[in-house]
VEXBAVEX-685405 format. One record per residue (C-alpha): residue number from 0; z, x, y. Coordinates in Angstrom, 1 decimal, decimal comma, always signed. Layout:
N
+-----+--------+--------+--------+
|   n |      z |      x |      y |
+-----+--------+--------+--------+
| NUM |      Z |      X |      Y |
...
+-----+--------+--------+--------+
# end
This chain:
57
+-----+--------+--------+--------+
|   n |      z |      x |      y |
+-----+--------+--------+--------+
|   0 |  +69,9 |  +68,5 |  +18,3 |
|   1 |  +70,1 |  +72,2 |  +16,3 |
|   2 |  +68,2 |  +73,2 |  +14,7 |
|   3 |  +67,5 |  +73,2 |  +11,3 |
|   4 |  +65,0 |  +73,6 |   +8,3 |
|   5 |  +63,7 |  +69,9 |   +8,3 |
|   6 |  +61,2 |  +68,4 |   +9,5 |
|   7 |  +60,7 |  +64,2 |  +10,2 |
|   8 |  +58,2 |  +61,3 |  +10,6 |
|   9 |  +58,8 |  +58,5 |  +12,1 |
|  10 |  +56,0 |  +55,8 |  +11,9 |
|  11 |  +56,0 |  +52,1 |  +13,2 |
|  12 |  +55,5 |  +49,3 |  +10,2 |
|  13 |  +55,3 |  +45,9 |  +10,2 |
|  14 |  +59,0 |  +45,6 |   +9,0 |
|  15 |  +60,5 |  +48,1 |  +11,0 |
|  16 |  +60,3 |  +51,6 |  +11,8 |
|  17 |  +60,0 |  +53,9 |   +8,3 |
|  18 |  +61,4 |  +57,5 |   +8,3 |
|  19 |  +61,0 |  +60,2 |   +6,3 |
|  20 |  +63,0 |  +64,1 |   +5,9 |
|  21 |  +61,3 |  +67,0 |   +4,9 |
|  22 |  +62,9 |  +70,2 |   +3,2 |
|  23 |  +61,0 |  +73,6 |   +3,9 |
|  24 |  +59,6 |  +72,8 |   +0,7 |
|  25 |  +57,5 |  +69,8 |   +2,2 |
|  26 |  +59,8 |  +67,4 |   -0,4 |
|  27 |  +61,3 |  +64,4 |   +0,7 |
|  28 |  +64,8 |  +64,7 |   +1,1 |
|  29 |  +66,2 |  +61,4 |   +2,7 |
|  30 |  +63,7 |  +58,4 |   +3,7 |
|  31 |  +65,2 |  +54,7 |   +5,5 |
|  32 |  +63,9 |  +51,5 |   +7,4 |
|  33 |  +65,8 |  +50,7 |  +11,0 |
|  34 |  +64,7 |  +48,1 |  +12,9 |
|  35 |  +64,3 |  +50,0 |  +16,2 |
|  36 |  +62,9 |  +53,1 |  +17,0 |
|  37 |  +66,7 |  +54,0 |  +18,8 |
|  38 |  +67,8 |  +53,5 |  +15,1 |
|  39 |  +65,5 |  +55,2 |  +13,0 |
|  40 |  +66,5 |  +58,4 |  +15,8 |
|  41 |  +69,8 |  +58,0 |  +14,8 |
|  42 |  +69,3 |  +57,5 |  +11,7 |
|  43 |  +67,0 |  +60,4 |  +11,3 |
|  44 |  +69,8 |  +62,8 |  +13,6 |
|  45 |  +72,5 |  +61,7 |  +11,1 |
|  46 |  +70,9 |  +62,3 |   +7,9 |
|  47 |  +69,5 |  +65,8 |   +8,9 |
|  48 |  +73,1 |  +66,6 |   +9,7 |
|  49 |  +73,9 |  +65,1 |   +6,6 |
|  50 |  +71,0 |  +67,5 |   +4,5 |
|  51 |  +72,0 |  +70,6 |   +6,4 |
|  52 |  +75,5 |  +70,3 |   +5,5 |
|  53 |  +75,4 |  +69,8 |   +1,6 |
|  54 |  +73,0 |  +72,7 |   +2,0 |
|  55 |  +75,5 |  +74,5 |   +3,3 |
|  56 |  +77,4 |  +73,8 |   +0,6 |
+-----+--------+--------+--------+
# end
């Protein structure tokens, strides 16, 4: 993956696997639930993509 100015968590819950995007600033900028760990990483990959292109913008 580039990369860019964002840094993740990923962190196993009871429901699922939680994730969280971070901007340089240390604010949240995109947060989800997957069910698997594959698709929180996906998830995750996607919406950084996602972040660094409207920041592009």
């Amino acid at each position: 993956m580039t990369d860019f100015p964002f840094a993740y968590s990923l962190a196993h819950a009871e429901s699922g696997w939680t994730w969280r995007i971070f901007d340089e600033d240390g604010e949240t900028v995109a947060q989800g639930l997957d069910l698997s760990q594959s698709a929180a990483q996906a998830a995750v990959e996607s919406a950084i993509r996602m972040a660094a292109s409207e920041a592009r913008a």
